[in-house]
Kinemage of the C-alpha trace (Angstrom):
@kinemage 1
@onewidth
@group {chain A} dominant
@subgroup {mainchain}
@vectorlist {calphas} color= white
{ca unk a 1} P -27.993 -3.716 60.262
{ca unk a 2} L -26.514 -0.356 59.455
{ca unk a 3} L -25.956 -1.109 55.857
{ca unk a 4} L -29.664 -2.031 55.382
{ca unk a 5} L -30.821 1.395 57.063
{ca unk a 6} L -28.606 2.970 54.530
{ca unk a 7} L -29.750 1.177 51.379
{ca unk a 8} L -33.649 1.259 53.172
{ca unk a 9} L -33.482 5.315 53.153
{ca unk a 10} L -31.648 5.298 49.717
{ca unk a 11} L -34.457 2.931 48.104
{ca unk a 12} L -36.996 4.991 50.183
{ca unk a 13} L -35.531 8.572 48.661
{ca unk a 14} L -36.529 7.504 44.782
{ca unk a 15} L -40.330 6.937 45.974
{ca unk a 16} L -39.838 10.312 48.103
{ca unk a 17} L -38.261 12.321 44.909
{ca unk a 18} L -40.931 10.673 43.014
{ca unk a 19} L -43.665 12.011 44.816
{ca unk a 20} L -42.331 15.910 45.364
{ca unk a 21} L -41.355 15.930 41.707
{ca unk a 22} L -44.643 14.583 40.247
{ca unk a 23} L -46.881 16.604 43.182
{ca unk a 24} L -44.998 19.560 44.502
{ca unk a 25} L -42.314 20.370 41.572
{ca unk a 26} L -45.143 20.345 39.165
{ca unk a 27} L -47.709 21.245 41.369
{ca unk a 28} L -47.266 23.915 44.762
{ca unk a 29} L -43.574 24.743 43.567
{ca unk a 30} L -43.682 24.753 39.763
{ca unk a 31} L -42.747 28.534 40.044
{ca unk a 32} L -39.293 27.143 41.239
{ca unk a 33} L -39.108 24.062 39.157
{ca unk a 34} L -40.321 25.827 35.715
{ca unk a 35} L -37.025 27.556 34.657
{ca unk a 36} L -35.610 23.291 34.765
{ca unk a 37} L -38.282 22.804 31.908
{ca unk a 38} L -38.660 26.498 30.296
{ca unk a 39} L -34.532 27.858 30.502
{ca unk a 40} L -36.067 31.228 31.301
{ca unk a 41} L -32.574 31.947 32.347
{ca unk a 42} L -28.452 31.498 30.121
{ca unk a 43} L -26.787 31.506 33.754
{ca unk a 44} L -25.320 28.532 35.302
{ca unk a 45} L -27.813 28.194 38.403
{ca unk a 46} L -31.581 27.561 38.104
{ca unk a 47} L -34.721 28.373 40.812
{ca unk a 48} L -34.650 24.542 40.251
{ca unk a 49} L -30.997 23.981 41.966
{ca unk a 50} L -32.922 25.193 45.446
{ca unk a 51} L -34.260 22.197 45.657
{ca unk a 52} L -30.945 20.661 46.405
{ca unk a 53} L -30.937 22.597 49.451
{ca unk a 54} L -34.270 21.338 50.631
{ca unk a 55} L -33.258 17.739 49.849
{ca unk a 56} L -30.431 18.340 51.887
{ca unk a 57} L -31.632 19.357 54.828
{ca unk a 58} L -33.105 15.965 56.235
{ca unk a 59} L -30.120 14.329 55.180
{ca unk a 60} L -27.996 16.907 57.240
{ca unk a 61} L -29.491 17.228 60.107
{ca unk a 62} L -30.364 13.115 60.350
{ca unk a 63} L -26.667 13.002 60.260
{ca unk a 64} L -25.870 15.643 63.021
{ca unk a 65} L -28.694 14.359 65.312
{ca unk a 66} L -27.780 10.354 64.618
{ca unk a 67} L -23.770 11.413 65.241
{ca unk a 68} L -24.652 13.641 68.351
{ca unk a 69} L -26.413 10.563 69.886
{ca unk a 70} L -23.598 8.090 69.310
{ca unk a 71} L -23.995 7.428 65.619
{ca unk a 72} L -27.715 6.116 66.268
{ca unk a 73} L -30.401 5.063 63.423
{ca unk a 74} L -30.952 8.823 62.511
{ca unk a 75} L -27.062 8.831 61.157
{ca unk a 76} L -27.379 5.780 59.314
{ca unk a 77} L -30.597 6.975 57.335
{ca unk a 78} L -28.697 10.778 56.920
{ca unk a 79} L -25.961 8.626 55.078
{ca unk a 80} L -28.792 7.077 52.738
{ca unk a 81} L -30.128 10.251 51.762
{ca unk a 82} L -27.149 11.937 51.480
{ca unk a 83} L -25.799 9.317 49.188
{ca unk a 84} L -29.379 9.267 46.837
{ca unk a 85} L -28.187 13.041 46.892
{ca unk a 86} L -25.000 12.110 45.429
{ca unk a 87} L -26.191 9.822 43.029
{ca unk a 88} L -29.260 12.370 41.815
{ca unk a 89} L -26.473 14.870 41.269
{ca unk a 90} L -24.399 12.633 39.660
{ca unk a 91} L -27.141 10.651 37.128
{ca unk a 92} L -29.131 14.467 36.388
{ca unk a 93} L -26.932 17.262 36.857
{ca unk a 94} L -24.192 15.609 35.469
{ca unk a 95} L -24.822 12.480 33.146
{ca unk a 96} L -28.530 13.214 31.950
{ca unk a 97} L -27.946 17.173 32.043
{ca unk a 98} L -24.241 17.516 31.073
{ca unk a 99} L -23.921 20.802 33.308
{ca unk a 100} L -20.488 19.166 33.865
{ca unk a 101} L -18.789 17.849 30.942
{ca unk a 102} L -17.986 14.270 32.430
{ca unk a 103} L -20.025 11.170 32.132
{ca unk a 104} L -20.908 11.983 28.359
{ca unk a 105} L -19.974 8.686 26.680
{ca unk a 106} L -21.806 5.886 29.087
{ca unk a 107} L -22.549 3.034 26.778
{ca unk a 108} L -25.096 1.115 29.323
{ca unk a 109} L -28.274 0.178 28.514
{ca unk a 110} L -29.914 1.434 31.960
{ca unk a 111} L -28.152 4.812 31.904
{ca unk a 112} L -29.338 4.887 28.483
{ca unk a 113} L -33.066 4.016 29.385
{ca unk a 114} L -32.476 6.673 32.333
{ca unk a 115} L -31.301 9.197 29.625
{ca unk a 116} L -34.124 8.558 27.858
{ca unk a 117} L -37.282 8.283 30.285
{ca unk a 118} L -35.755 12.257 31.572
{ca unk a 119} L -35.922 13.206 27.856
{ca unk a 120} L -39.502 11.860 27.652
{ca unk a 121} L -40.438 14.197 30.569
{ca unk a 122} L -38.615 16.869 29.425
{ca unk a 123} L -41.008 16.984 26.168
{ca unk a 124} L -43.843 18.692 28.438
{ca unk a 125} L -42.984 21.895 29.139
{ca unk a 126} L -45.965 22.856 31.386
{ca unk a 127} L -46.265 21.035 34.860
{ca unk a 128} L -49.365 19.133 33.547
{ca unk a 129} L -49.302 16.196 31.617
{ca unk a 130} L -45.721 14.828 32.893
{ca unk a 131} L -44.458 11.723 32.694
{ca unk a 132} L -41.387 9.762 33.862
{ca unk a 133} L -40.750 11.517 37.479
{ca unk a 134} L -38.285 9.126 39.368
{ca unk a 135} L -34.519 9.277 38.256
{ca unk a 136} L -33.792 6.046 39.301
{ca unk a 137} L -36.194 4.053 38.527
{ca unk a 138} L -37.222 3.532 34.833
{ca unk a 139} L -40.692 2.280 33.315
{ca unk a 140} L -39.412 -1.120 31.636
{ca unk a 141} L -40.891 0.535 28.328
{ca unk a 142} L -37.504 2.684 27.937
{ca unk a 143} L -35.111 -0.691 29.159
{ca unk a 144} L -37.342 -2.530 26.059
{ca unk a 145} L -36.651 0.440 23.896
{ca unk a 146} L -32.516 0.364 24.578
{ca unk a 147} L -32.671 -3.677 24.205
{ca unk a 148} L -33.730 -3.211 20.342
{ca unk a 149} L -31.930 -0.378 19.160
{ca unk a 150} L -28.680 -2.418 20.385
């Protein structure tokens, strides 16, 4: 039962990213999300990377609570978010973004389509008229588009 709590709050953190990125990211807190889009700044941090931290917090303090009451529900959906934490650091920061040099040469069509769908979004500079908000989760266009250029 624990292991579907995990994957449930994993699955349930790309509809959750979704949202905040296409409503709050590019709505209420475009004034930290803009310099992800823009590169107003040549340092290594962005106002962008403080949304990490508020990502984080649910996922920390699920864990404390859910351990402090004898590794309850609340831990095992801390561990889901924490690990959609992971994997959003590891698929944008480093794979999609290369702000680590590792990952670069993944020859998979769905980190491809991935790749691609975050390109697609980065095209709009301004926070209207996005596209492609999930990291995740891919519109099957981008999967069709990978399929015939292989």
């Amino acid at each position: 039962m624990n292991f579907i709590i995990v994957l449930a709050s994993f699955l349930a953190m790309e509809a959750v990213a979704w949202f905040t990125h296409k409503y709050l990211m590019h709505g209420l807190l475009w004034s930290l999300h803009k310099d992800h889009h823009k590169k107003e700044s040549s340092g290594f941090f962005e106002h962008n990377d403080f949304f990490f931290l508020i990502f984080a917090i649910p996922g920390i303090i699920s864990l404390y609570i859910g351990m402090e009451a004898g590794y309850n529900y609340l831990f095992w959906i801390g561990l889901g978010i924490t690990i959609y934490g992971l994997c959003y650091f590891l698929v944008h920061d480093i794979f999609i973004h290369q702000r680590f040099k590792l990952l670069r040469k993944i020859d998979n069509s769905y980190f491809k389509a991935i790749r691609r769908a975050h390109k697609m979004h980065h095209k709009h500079l301004g926070k209207e008229d996005g596209e492609c908000f999930g990291m995740l989760w891919v519109p099957m266009k981008y999967f069709r588009e990978q399929r015939s250029r292989a």
